[in-house]
ZAPARO-377184 format. One record per residue (C-alpha): x, y, z; residue number from 1. Coordinates in steps of 0.25 Angstrom, whole numbers, plus 5000, padded with zeros to 4 digits. Each point is the difference from the previous one (the first is absolute). Example, Ala and Ser with C-alpha at 12.3 -4.5 7.8 and 13.67 -1.06 7.14 Angstrom:
<rec <5049,4982,5031>,1>
<rec <5006,5014,4998>,2>
end
This chain:
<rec <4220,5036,5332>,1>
<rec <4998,5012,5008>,2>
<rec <4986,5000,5012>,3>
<rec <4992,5010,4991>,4>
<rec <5003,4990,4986>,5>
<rec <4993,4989,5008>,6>
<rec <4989,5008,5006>,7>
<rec <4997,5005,4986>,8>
<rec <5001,4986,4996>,9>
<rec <4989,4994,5010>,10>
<rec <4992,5013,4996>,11>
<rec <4999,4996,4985>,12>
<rec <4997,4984,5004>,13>
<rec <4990,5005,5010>,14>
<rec <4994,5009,4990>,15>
<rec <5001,4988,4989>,16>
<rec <4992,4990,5009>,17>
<rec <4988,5008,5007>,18>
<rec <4998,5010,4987>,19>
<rec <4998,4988,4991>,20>
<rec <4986,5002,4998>,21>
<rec <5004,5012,4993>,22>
<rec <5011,4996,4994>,23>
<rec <4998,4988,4994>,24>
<rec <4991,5006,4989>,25>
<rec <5008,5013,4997>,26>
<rec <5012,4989,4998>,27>
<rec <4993,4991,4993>,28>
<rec <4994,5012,4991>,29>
<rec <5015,5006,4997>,30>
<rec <5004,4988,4996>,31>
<rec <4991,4997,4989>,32>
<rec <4999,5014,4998>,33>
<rec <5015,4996,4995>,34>
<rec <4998,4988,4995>,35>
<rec <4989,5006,4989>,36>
<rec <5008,5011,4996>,37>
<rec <5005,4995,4989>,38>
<rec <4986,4998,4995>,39>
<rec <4995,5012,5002>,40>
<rec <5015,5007,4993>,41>
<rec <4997,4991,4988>,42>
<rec <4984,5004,4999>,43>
<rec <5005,5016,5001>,44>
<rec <5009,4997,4989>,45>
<rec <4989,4998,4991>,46>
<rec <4993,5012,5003>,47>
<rec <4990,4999,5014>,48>
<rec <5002,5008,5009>,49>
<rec <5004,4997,5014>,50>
<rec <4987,4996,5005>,51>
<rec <4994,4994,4989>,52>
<rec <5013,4992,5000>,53>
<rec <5000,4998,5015>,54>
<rec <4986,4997,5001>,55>
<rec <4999,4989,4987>,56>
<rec <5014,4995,5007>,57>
<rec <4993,4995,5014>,58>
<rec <4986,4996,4991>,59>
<rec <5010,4991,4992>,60>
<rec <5007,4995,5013>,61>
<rec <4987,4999,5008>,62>
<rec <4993,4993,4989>,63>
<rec <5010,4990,5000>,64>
<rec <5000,4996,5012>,65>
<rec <4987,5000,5003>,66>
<rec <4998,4991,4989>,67>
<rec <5012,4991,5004>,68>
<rec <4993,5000,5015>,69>
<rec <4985,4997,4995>,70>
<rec <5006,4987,4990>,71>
<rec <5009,4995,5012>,72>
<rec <4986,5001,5010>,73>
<rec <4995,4991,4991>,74>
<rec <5009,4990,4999>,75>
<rec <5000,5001,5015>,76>
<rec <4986,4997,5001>,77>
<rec <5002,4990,4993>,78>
<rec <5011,4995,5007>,79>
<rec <4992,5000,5012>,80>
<rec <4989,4991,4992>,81>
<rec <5007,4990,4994>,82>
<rec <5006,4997,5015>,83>
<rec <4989,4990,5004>,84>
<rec <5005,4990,4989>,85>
<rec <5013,5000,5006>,86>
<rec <4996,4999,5014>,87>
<rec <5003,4983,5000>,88>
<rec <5014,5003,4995>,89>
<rec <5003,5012,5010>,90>
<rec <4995,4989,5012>,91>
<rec <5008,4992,4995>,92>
<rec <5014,5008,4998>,93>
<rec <4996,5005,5013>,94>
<rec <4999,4987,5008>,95>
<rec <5014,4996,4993>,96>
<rec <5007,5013,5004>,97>
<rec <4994,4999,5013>,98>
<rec <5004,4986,5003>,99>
<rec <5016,5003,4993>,100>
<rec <5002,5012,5009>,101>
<rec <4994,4993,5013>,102>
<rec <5006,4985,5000>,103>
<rec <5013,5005,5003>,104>
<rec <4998,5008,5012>,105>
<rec <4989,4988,5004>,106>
<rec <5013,4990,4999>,107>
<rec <5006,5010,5009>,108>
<rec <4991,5001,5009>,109>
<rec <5000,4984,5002>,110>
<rec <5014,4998,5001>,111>
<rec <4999,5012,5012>,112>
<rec <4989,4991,5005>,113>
<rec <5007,4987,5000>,114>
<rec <5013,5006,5006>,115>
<rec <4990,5005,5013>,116>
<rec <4989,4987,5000>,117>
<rec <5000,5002,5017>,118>
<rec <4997,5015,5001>,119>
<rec <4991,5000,4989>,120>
<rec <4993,4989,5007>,121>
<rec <4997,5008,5012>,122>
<rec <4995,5013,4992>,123>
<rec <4989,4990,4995>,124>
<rec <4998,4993,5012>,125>
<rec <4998,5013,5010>,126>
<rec <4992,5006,4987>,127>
<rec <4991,4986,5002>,128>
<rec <4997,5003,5013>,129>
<rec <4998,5014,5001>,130>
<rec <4988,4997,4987>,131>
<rec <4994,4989,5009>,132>
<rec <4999,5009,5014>,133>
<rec <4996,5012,4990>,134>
<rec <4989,5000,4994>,135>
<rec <4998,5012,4993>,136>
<rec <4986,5007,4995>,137>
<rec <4997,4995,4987>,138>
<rec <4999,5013,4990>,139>
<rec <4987,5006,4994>,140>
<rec <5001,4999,4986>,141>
<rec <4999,5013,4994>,142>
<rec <4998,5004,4986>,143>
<rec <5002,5015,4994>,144>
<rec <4992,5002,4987>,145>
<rec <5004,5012,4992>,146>
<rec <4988,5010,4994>,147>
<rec <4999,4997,4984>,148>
<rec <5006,5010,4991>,149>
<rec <4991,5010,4993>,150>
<rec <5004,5005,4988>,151>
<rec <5001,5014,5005>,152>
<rec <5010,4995,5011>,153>
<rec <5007,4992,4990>,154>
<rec <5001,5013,4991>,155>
<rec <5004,5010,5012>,156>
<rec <5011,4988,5006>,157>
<rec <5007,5002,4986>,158>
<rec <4998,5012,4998>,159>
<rec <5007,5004,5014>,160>
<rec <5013,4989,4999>,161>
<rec <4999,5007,4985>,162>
<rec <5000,5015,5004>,163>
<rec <5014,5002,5007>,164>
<rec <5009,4994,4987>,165>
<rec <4989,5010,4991>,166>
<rec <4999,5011,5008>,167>
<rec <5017,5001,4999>,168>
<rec <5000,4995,4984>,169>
<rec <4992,5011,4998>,170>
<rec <5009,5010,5008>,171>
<rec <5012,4995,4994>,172>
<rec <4991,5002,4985>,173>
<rec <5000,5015,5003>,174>
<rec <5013,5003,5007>,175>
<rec <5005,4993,4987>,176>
<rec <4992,5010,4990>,177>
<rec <5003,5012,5007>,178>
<rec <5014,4997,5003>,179>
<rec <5001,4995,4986>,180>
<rec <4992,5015,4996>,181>
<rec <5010,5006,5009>,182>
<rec <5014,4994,4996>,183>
<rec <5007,5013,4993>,184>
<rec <4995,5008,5011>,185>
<rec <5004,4990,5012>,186>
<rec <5013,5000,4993>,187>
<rec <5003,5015,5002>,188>
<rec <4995,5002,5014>,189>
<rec <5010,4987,5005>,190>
<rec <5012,5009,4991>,191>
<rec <4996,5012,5006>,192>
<rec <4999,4994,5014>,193>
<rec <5013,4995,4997>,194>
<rec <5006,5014,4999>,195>
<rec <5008,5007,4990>,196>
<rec <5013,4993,5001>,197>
<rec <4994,4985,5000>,198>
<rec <4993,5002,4986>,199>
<rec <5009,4991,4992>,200>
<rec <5000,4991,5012>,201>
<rec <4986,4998,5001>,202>
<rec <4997,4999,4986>,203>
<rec <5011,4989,4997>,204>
<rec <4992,4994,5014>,205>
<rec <4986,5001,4995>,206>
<rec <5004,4996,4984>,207>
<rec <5008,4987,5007>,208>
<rec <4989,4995,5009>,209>
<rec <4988,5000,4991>,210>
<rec <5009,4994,4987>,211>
<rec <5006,4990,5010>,212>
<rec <4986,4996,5005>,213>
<rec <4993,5002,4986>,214>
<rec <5010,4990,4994>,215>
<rec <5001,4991,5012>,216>
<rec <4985,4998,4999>,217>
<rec <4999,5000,4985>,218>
<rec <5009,4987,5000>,219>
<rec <4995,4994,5012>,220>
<rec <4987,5001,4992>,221>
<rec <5004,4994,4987>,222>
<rec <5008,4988,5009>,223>
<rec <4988,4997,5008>,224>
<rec <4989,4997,4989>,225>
<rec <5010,4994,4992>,226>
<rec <5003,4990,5012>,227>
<rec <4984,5000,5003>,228>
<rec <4996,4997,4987>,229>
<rec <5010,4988,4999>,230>
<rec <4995,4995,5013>,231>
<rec <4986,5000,4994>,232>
<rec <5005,4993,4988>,233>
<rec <5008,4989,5008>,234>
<rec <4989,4999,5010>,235>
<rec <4990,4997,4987>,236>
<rec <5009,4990,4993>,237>
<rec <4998,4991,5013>,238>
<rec <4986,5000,5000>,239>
<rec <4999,5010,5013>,240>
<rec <4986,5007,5003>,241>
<rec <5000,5015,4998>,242>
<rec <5014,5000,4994>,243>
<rec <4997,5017,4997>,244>
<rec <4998,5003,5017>,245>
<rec <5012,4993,5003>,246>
<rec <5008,5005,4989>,247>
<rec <4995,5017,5003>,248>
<rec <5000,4994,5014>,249>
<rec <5016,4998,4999>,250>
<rec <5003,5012,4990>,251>
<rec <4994,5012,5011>,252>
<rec <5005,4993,5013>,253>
<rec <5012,5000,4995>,254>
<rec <5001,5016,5001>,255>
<rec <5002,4996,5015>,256>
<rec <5015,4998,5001>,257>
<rec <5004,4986,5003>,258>
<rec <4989,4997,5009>,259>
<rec <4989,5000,4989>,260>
<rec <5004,4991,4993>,261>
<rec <5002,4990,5008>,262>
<rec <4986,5003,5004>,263>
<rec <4995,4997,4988>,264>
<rec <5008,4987,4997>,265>
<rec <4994,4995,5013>,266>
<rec <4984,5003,4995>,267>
<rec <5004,4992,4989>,268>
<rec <5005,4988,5006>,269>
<rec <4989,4999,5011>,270>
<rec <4990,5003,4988>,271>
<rec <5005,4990,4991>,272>
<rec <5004,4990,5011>,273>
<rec <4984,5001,5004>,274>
<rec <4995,4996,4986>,275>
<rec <5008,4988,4996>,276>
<rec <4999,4989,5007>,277>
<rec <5016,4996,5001>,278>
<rec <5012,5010,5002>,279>
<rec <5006,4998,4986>,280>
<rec <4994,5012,4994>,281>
<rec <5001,5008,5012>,282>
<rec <5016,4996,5001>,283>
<rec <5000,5004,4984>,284>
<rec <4995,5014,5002>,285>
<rec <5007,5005,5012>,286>
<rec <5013,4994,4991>,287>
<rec <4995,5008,4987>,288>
<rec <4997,5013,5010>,289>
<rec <5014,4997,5006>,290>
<rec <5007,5000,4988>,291>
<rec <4994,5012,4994>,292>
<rec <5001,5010,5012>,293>
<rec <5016,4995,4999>,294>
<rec <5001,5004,4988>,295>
<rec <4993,5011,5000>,296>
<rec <5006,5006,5012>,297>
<rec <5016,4996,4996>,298>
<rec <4999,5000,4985>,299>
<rec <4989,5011,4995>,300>
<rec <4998,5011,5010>,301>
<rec <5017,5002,5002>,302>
<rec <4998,5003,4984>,303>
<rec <4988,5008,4999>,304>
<rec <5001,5006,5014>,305>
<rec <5015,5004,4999>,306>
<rec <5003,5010,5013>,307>
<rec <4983,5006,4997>,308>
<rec <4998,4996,5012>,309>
<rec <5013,5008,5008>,310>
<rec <4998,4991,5011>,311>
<rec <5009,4987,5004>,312>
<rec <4993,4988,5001>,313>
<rec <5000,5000,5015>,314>
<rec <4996,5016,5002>,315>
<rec <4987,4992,4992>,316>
<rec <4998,4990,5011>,317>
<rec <5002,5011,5012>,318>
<rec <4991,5010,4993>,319>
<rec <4987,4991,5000>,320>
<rec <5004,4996,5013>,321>
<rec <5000,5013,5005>,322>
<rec <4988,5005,4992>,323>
<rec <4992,4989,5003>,324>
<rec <5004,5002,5015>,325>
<rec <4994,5014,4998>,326>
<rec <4988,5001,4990>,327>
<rec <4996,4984,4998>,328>
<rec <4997,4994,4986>,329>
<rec <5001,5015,4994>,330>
<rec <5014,5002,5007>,331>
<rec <5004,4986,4993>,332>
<rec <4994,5006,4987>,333>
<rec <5008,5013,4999>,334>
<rec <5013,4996,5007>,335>
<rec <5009,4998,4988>,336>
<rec <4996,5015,4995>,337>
<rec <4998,5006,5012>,338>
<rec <5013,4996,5003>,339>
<rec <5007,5002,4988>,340>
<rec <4995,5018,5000>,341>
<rec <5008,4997,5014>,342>
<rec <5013,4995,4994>,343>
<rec <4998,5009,4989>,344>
<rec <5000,5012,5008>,345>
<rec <5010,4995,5009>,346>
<rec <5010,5003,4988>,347>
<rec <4996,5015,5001>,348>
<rec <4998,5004,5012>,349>
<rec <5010,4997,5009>,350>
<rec <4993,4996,5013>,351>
<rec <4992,4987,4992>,352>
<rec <5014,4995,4995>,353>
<rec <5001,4991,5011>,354>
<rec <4987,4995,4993>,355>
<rec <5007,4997,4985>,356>
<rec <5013,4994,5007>,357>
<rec <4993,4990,5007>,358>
<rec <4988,4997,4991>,359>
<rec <5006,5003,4986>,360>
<rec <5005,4992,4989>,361>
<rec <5011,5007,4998>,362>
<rec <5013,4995,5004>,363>
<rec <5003,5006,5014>,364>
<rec <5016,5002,4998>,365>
<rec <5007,5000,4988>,366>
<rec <5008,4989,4993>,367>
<rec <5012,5006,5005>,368>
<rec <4996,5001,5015>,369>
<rec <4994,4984,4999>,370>
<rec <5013,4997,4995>,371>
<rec <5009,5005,5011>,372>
<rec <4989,4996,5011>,373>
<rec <5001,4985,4994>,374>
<rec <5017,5002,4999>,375>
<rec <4999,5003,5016>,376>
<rec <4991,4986,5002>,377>
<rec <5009,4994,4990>,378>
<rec <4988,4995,4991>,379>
<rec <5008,4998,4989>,380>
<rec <4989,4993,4994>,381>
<rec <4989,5009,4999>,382>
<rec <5009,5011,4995>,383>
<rec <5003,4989,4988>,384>
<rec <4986,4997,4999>,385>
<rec <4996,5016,5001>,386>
<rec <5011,5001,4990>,387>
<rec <4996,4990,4990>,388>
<rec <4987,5007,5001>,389>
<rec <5005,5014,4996>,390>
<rec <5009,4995,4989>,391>
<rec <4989,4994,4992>,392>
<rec <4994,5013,4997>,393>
<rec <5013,5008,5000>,394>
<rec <5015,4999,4999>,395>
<rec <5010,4996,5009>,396>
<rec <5007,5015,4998>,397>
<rec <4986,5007,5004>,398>
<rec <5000,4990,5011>,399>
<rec <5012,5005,5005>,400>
<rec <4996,5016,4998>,401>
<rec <4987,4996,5008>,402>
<rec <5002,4989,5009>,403>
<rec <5013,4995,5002>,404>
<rec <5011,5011,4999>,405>
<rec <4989,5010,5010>,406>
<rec <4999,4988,5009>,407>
<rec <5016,4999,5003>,408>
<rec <4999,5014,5003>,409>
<rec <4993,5000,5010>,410>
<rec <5007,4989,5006>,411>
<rec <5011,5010,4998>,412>
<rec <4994,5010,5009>,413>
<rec <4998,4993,5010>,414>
<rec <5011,4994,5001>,415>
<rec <5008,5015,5000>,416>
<rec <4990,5004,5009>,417>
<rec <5004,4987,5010>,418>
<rec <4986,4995,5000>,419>
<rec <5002,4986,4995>,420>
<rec <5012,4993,5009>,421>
<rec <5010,4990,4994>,422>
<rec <4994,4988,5001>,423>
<rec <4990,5004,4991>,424>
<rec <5007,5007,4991>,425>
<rec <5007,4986,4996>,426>
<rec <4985,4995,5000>,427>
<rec <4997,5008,4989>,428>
<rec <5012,4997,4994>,429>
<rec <4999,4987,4997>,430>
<rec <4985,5002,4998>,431>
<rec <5003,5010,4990>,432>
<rec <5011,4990,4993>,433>
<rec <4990,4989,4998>,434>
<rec <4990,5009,4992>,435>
<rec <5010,5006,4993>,436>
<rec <5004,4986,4995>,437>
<rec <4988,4996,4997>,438>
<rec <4996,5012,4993>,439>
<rec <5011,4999,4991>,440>
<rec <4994,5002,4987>,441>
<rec <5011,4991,4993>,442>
<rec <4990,4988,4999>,443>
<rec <4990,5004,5009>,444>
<rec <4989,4990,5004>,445>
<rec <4993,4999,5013>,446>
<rec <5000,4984,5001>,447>
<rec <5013,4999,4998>,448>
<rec <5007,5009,5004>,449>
<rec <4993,4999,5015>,450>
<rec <5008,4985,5002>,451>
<rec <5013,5007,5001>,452>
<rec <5007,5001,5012>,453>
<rec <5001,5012,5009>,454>
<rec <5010,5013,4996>,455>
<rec <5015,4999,5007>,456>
<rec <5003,5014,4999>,457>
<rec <5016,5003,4996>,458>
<rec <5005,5009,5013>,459>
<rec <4983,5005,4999>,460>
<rec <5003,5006,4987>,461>
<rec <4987,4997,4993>,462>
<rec <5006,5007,4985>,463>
<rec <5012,4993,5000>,464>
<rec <4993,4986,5003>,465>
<rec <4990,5003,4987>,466>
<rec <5012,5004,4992>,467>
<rec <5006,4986,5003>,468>
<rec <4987,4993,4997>,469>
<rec <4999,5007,4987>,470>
<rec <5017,4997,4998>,471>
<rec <4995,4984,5004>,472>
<rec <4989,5000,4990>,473>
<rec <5006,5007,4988>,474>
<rec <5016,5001,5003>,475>
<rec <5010,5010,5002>,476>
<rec <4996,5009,4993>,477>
<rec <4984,4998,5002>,478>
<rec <4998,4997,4985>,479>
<rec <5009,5000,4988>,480>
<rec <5009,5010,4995>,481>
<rec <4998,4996,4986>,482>
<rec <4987,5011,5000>,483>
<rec <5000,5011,4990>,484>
<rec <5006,5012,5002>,485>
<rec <4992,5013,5010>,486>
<rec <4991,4986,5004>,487>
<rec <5002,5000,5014>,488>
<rec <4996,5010,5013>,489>
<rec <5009,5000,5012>,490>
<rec <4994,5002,5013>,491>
<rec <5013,5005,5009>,492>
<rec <5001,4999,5016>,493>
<rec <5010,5007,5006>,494>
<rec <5003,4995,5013>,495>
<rec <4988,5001,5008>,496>
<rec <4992,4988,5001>,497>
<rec <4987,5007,4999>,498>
<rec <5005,5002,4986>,499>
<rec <5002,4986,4997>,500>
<rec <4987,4997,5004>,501>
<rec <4994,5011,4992>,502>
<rec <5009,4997,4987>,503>
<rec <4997,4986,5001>,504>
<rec <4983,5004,5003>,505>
<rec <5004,5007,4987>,506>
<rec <5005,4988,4992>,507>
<rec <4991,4992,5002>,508>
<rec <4988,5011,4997>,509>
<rec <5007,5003,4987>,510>
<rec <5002,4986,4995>,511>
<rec <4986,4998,5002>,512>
<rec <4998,5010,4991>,513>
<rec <5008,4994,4989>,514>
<rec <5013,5007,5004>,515>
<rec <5014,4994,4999>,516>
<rec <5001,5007,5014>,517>
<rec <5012,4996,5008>,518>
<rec <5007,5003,5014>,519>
<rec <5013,5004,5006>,520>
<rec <5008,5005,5012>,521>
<rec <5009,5012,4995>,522>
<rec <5012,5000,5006>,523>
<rec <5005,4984,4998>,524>
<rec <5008,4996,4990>,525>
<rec <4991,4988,4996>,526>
<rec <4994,5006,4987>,527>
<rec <5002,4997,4984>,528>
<rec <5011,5008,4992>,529>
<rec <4999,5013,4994>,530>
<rec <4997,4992,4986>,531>
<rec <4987,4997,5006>,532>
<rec <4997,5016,5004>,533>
<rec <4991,5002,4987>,534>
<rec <4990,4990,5004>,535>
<rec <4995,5009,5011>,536>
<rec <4989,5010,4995>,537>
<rec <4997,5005,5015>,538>
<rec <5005,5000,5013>,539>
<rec <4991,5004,5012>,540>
<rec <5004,5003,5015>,541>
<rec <4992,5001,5012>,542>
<rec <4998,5015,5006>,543>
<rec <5013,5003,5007>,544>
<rec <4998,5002,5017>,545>
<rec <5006,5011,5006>,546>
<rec <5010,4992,5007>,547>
<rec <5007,4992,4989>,548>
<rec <4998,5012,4988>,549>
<rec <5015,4999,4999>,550>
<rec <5000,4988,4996>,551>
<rec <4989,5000,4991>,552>
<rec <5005,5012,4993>,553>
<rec <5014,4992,4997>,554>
<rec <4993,4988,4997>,555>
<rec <4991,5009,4989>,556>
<rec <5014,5007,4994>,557>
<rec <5004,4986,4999>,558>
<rec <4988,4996,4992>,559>
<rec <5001,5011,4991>,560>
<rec <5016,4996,4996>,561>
<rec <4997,4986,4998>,562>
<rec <4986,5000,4994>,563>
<rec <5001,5013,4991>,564>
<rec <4989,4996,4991>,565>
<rec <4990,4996,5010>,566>
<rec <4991,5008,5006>,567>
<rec <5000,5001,5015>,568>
<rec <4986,5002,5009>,569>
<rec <4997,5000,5014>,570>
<rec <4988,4996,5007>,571>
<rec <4993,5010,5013>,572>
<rec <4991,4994,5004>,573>
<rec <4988,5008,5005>,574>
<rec <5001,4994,5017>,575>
<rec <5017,5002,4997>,576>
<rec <5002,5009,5014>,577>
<rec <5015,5004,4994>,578>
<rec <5003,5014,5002>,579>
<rec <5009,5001,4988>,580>
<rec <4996,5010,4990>,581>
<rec <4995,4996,4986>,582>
<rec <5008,5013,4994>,583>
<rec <5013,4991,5004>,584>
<rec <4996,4987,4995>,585>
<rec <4993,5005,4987>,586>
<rec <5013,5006,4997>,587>
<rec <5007,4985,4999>,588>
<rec <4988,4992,4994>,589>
<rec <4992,5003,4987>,590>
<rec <4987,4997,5006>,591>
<rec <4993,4998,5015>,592>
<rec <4991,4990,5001>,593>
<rec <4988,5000,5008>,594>
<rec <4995,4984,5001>,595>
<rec <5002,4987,4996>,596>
<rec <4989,5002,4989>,597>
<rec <5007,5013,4995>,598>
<rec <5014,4992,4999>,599>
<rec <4993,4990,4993>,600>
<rec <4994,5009,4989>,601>
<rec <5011,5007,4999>,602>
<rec <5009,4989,4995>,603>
<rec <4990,4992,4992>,604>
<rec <5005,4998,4985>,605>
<rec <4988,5009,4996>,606>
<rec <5008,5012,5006>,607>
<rec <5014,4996,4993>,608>
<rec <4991,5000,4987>,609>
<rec <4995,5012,5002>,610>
<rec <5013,5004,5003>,611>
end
């Protein structure tokens, strides 16, 4: 970060923190200006214009609230009735919490004492003297008396403590209106502000912002009164006073991330602690509330919410930390969305993505990178776990086009480039041995297959090891001969023992595709006879590498003497960094393919069908 980035940077906090008092309504306006959008879209679509619409959109929402504010001042008032019936019981509670928090350090403070008997002793006997040879003057009582209230004073005292939270309500109502009045044009001016070049940028930034924080606040909306009004209902089936405050209580602070919730949970326990004389009910509700907000926040919201939020869990937890640093309880209210236009932004405009990478919910590498980074700690684990993961909502062969096969590559890389020394080449081996052991879909399961024992590589050659797990499981010849005839597909290695590796990845991605898939090493002697030749249906090589095209090109003639019927493939895969030239290969194969998803399509009995 350059001098002029962090200069530029305290300017903006600056800016944030001394011009709140400006921009706290024009934030807090824009917002809602967003969040009613949809409402004033659905009204135009019946035929009002755009202020009728805008105008009968912020009387509906005003309405609403003021409503929902004048029933919960009631309650309130009531509330603050009712309290003198309970004022026996909150003594009491009071004089026990008192006496539970102070008797230990009172124990304490005794056993300190009876350790010290002789020095304490003589603090209390100088203290003695020093009140019998002083004799201070006795005090003059004095008493202040405070003048009686008038009504007018009481009048203008609530209307001055009532002025400041009116006076901005009613700024924010008519930055709202005209901002709401305004939308289209303010649209144009940022694009044309913009410039000419940015236009599909900006629009793709504006369009994402207010459908992200339309549809983050739309869900938060519909999770929080369904989680205030079950509050309310719980909190009436025990028998607890003014169940409807606490229930709206819990459903708007609960717009405050984290923090307002468990605001709210704590005015419900201290409430309902106060009004029952034991601790049963209060220890019932705070478990009920508990329970809820668990489920609620683990269960619900990941399904309704989805990625509307864009922001990571603890981006949510930093933001209203930050906002409530800057702006106080309105900061806290519009950190989620303000932050989420900043994430937003940032994957747009290139000097706010240090903003998505760090508070996004998007993944900040790829599967393939998180794999090779957990291959270089040798967390063989968390890539089986990560794995396990992926593969319930895909195949193992597109595991191995997204995550696996780009993952070893750029091991590869780095290690022709000479970044990675020995020693942790052979980690990543043997890292890379086990999870390709335990990913064996042959039968696999995750609790089982963890209990075995780590991988002893044959001369590090992780394909041939594979092969002679599969030879152990299923014999010889991996399977039986006795198949019908064009049944079978041949993944070939040459020599390399990067094919082997990628015949055997191959395999074992076929056969989970119902495939009567099997390996070999071209060039032994160990194979069935020529009698069993019309079994095969396809033989598919890895992409030959400059270096051993010789011997691939012999080892393809080869094929095509002994398996004439079959039909013979290769696989390039799109990180492959040979040099060799498809012209040449093409002229040796009937078909080049492209992934482990394309080989696995194209050999499917579907396509010999068709055929």
């Amino acid at each position: 970060m350059t001098s002029s980035s962090i200069v530029a940077a305290c300017c903006v906090l600056g800016l944030l923190y001394f011009g709140r008092d400006v921009l706290e309504p024009l934030a807090l306006a824009v917002i809602l200006s967003l969040v009613i959008a949809p409402l004033i879209r659905s009204l135009r679509r019946i035929g009002l214009g755009q202020m009728p619409a805008t105008m009968l959109s912020v009387l509906m929402v005003g309405t609403c609230v003021v409503g929902l504010g004048i029933v919960l001042a009631f309650q309130l008032v009531a509330v603050t009735g009712d309290l003198p019936k309970y004022r026996a019981a909150i003594r009491t509670k009071v004089a026990a919490v008192r006496e539970l928090t102070e008797r230990p350090f009172a124990r304490i403070e005794a056993e300190i004492s009876a350790v010290q008997p002789q020095e304490r002793g003589t603090i209390s006997g100088r203290r003695s003297i020093n009140t019998v040879s002083v004799s201070p003057t006795q005090p003059l009582p004095v008493e202040i008396r405070q003048p009686r209230l008038t009504t007018r004073d009481s009048l203008a005292r609530l209307f001055a403590m009532a002025w400041g939270p009116l006076g901005e309500a009613g700024l924010v109502l008519v930055l709202l209106v005209f901002i709401s009045l305004e939308h289209e044009s303010l649209r144009d001016r940022l694009i044309r502000l913009a410039g000419q070049t940015e236009i599909n940028r900006t629009i793709r930034t504006l369009g994402d912002a207010a459908q992200g924080v339309s549809r983050f606040f739309l869900s938060q909306f519909i999770v929080n009164l369904t989680f205030g009004t079950l509050i309310g209902l719980l909190l009436w089936l025990a028998g607890v006073p003014h169940a409807g405050l606490w229930g709206a209580l819990s459903g708007m602070l609960r717009f405050v991330p984290y923090l307002g919730v468990m605001a709210a949970g704590a005015v419900i326990a201290v409430f309902v602690a106060a009004i029952d004389p034991g601790w049963q009910l209060a220890l019932s509700c705070i478990a009920l509330f508990g329970a809820l907000e668990l489920f609620v926040a683990n269960v619900v919201e990941p399904k309704v919410y989805g990625h509307s939020s864009g922001l990571s869990p603890l981006a949510v937890i930093v933001s209203a930390v930050f906002w409530g640093a800057m702006w106080g309880p309105v900061g806290l209210l519009l950190s989620t969305p303000l932050t989420l236009c900043f994430v937003v932004a940032g994957r747009h405009v290139r000097g706010l993505e240090p903003v998505t990478i760090l508070l996004g919910d998007a993944p900040n590498v790829s599967g393939a990178q998180r794999l090779y980074q957990r291959l270089l700690t040798a967390d063989s684990d968390t890539i089986v776990r990560d794995a396990f993961a992926y593969l319930r909502r895909a195949s193992f062969a597109r595991y191995c086009d997204k995550v696996l096969l780009p993952g070893l590559a750029l091991a590869g890389a780095d290690v022709r480039a000479g970044r990675i020394d020995a020693g942790q080449v052979e980690t990543m081996r043997a890292a890379m041995g086990r999870v390709a052991a335990l990913l064996n879909p042959d039968g696999r399961t995750p609790a089982r297959t963890r209990r075995r024992r780590d991988v002893s590589l044959l001369d590090a050659n992780l394909g041939a090891y594979l092969r002679q797990m599969r030879e152990t499981r299923q014999g010889r010849w991996q399977g039986s001969l006795d198949v019908p005839a064009h049944s079978v597909v041949l993944c070939a290695a040459v020599t390399a023992e990067r094919d082997e590796l990628l015949s055997e990845l191959l395999v074992s991605a076929l056969r989970e595709g119902a495939i009567d898939a099997r390996s070999t090493l071209l060039g032994t002697a160990d194979r069935p006879g020529p009698e069993k030749a019309e079994l095969i249906s396809t033989v598919i090589l890895p992409y030959p590498p400059e270096d051993r095209l010789g011997d691939w090109l012999n080892a393809a003639t080869e094929l095509r003497t002994h398996l004439p019927d079959a039909l013979l493939a290769t696989i390039r895969l799109p990180f492959d960094q040979s040099t060799v030239p498809q012209p040449t290969v093409e002229e040796h194969v009937d078909i080049v393919l492209r992934s482990f998803e394309e080989a696995l399509a194209f050999v499917t009995p579907e396509r010999t069908a068709r055929g």
